[in-house]
MIZAKOL-393748 format. One line per 2 residues: number of its first residue (from 1); their letters; for each residue x, y, z of N, C-alpha, C. Coordinates in steps of 0.1 Angstrom, whole numbers. Layout:
<pts>
NUM	a	X:Y:Z:X:Y:Z:X:Y:Z ~ ...
</pts>
This chain:
<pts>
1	xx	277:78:95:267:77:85:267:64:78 ~ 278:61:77:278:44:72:275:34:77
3	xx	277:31:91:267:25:100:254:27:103 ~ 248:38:100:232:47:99:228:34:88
5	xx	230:40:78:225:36:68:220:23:66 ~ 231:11:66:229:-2:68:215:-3:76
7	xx	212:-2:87:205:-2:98:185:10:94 ~ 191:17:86:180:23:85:169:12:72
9	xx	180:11:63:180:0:52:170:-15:54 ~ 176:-22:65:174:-31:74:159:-27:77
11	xx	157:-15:87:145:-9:94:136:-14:83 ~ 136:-4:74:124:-2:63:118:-16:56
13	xx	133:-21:52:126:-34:44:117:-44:58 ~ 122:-45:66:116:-52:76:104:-49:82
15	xx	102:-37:86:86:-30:84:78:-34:72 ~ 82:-27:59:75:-32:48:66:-51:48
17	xx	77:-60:48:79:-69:49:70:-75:58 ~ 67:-68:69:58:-74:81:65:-81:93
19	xx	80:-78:93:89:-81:99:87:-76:111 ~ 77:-66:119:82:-56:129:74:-63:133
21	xx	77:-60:149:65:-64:162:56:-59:160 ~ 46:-66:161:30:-56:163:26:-55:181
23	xx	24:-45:182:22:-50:202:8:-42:203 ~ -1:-46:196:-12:-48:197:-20:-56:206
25	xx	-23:-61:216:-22:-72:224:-40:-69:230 ~ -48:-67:226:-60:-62:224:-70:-74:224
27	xx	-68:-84:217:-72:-99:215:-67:-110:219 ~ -54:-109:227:-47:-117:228:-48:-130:237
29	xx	-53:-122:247:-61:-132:260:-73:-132:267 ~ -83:-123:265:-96:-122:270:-102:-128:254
31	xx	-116:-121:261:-127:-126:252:-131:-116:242 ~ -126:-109:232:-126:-97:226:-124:-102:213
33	xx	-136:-102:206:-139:-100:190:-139:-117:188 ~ -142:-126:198:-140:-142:190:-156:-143:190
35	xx	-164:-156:179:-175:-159:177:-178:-167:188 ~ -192:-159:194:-200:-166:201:-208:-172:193
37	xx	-211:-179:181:-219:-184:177:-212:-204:175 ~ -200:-205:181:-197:-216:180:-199:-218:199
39	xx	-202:-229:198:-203:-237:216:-198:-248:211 ~ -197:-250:227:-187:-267:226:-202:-273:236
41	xx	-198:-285:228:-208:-296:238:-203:-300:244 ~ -199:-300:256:-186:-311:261:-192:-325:264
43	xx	-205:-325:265:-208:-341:269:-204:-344:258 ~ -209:-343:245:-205:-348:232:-198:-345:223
45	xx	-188:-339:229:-177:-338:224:-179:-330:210 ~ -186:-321:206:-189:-320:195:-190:-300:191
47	xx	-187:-294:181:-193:-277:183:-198:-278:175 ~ -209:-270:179:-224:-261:173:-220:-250:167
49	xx	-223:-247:158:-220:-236:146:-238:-230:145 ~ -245:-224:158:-258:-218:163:-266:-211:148
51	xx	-255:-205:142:-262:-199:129:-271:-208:117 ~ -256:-217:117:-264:-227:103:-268:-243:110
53	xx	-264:-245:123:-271:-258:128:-264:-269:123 ~ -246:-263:119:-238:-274:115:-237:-278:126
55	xx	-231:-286:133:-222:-296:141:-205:-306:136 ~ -197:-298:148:-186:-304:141:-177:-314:150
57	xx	-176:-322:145:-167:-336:155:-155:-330:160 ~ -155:-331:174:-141:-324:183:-139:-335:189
59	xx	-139:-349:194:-136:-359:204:-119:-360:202 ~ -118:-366:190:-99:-367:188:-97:-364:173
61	xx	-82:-363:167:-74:-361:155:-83:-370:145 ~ -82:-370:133:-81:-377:125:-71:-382:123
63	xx	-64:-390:113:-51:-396:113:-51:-389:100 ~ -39:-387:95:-37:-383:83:-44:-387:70
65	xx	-49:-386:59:-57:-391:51:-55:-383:38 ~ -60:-394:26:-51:-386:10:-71:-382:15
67	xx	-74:-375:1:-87:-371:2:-97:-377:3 ~ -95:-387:-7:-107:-397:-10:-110:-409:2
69	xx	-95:-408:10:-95:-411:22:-101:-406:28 ~ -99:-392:31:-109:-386:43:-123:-383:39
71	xx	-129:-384:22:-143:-386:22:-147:-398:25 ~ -140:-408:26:-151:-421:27:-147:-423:47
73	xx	-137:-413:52:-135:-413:66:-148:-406:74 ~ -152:-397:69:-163:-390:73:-174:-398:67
75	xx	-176:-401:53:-190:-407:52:-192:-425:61 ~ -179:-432:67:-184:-442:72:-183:-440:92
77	xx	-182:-429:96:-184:-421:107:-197:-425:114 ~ -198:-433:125:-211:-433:133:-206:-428:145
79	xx	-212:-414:149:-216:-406:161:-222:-406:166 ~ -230:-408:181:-241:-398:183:-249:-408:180
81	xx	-251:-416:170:-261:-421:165:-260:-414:149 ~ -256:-406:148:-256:-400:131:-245:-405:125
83	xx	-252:-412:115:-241:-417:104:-241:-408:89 ~ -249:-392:90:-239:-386:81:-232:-377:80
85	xx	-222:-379:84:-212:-371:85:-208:-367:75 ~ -199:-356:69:-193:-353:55:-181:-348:61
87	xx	-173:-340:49:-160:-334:49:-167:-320:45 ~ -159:-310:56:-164:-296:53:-160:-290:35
89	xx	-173:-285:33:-165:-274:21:-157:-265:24 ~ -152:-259:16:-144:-250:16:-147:-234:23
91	xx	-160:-236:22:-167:-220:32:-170:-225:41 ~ -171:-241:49:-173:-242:62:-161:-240:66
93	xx	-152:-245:58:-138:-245:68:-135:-230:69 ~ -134:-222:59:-131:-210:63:-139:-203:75
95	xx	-155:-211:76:-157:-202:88:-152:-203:100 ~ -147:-216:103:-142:-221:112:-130:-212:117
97	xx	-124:-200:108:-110:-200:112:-115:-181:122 ~ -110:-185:133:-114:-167:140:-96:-158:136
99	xx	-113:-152:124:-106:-137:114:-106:-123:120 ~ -113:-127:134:-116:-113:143:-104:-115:149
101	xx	-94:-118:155:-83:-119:161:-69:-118:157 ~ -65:-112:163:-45:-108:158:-44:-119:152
103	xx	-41:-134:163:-36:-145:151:-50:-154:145 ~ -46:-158:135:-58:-160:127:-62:-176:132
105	xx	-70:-181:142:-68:-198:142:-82:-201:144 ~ -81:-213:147:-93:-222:147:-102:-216:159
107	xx	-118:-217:157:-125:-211:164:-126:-216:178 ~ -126:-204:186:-126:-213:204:-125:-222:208
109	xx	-141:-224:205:-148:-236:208:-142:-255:210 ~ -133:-250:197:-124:-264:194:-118:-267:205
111	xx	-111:-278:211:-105:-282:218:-95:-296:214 ~ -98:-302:205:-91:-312:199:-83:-312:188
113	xx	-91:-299:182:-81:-295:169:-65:-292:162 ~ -59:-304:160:-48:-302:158:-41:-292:149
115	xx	-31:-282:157:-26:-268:145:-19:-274:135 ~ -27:-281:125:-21:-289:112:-29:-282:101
117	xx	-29:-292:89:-32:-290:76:-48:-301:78 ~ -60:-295:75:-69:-297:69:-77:-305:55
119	xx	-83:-313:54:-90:-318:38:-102:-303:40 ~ -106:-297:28:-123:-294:26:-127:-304:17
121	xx	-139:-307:12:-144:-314:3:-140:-307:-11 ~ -142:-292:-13:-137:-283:-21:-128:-290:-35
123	xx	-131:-294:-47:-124:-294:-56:-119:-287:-69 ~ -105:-285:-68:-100:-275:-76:-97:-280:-91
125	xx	-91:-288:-94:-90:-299:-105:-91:-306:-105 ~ -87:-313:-116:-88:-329:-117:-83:-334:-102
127	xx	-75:-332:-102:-65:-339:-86:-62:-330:-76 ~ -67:-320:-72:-62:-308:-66:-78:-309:-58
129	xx	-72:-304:-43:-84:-303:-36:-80:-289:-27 ~ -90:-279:-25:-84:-269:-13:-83:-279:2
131	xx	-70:-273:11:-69:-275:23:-69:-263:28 ~ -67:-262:47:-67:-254:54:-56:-259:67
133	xx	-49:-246:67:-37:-250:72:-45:-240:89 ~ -46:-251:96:-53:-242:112:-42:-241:121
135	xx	-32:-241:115:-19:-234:126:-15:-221:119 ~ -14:-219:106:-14:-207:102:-22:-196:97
137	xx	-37:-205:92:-47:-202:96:-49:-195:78 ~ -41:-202:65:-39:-201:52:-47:-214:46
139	xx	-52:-211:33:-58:-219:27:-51:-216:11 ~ -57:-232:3:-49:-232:-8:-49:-247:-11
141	xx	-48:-254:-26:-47:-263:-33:-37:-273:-29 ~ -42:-284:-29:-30:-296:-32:-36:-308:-41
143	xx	-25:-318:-45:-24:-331:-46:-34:-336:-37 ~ -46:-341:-45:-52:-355:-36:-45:-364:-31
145	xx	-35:-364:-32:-28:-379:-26:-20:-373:-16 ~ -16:-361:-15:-12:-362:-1:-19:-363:13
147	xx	-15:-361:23:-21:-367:37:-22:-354:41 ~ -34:-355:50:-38:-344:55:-47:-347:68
149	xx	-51:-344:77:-61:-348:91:-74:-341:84 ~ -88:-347:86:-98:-343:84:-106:-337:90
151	xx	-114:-328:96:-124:-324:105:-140:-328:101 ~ -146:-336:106:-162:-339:97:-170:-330:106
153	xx	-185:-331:95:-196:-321:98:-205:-328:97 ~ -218:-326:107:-230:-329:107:-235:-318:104
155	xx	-252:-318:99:-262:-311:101:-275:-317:104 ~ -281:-307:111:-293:-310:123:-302:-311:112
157	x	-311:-319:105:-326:-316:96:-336:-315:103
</pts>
């Protein structure tokens, strides 16, 4: 019974906790529950967000950037021929993240997207901006001055 115990102890907090396997495996590798409303352009390197006619730069990384960094990184951006690019808000970025699936990440379509930490344009305070962490697929405030990789947005008028 004394060896029970320990172990049942263990069980429970670890369940609670979210500690247990989930073997759910339902989404894991087909095509089940992700947004077809993002496409990739592969000539241009670029995904279509079909609903609101955003467009989002997929070619390569950003390099790390404090904020004000990555808004004047996005606003001096020539693509395509489009030079306005911006830094997503905070409801683009969250659309970006597929909430239909076991693990929560960046939508399909991406292919350059590094599982790092994000800028939104999003400002929380004086000096605090929301990020988006697309490896773990969590959002939340920082320091403008720290570094972060950016993802920019066009839209079609």
């Amino acid at each position: 019974m004394k060896k029970i115990l320990p172990f049942f102890l263990f069980s429970m907090l670890s369940i609670h906790a979210g500690f247990w396997p989930d073997f759910s495996f339902s989404y894991e590798h087909g095509e089940g529950n992700i947004d077809k409303n993002f496409v990739r352009d592969k000539s241009n390197k670029i995904v279509l967000d079909k609903r609101s006619q955003k467009f989002y730069y997929d070619a390569k990384p950003s390099p790390k950037l404090t904020y004000q960094e990555a808004i004047h990184y996005c606003q001096k951006m020539n693509y395509l021929g489009y030079t306005k690019w911006r830094v997503p808000t905070k409801e683009e970025m969250r659309s970006l993240l597929e909430l239909s699936r076991r693990d929560i990440t960046i939508k399909h379509a991406f292919k350059h997207v590094k599982p790092a930490i994000y800028w939104s344009s999003t400002k929380d305070r004086d000096k605090e901006a929301w990020y988006f962490d697309l490896d773990l697929g969590r959002y939340w405030v920082a320091d403008m001055q720290k570094k972060f990789h950016v993802l920019c947005v066009g839209e079609k008028k």
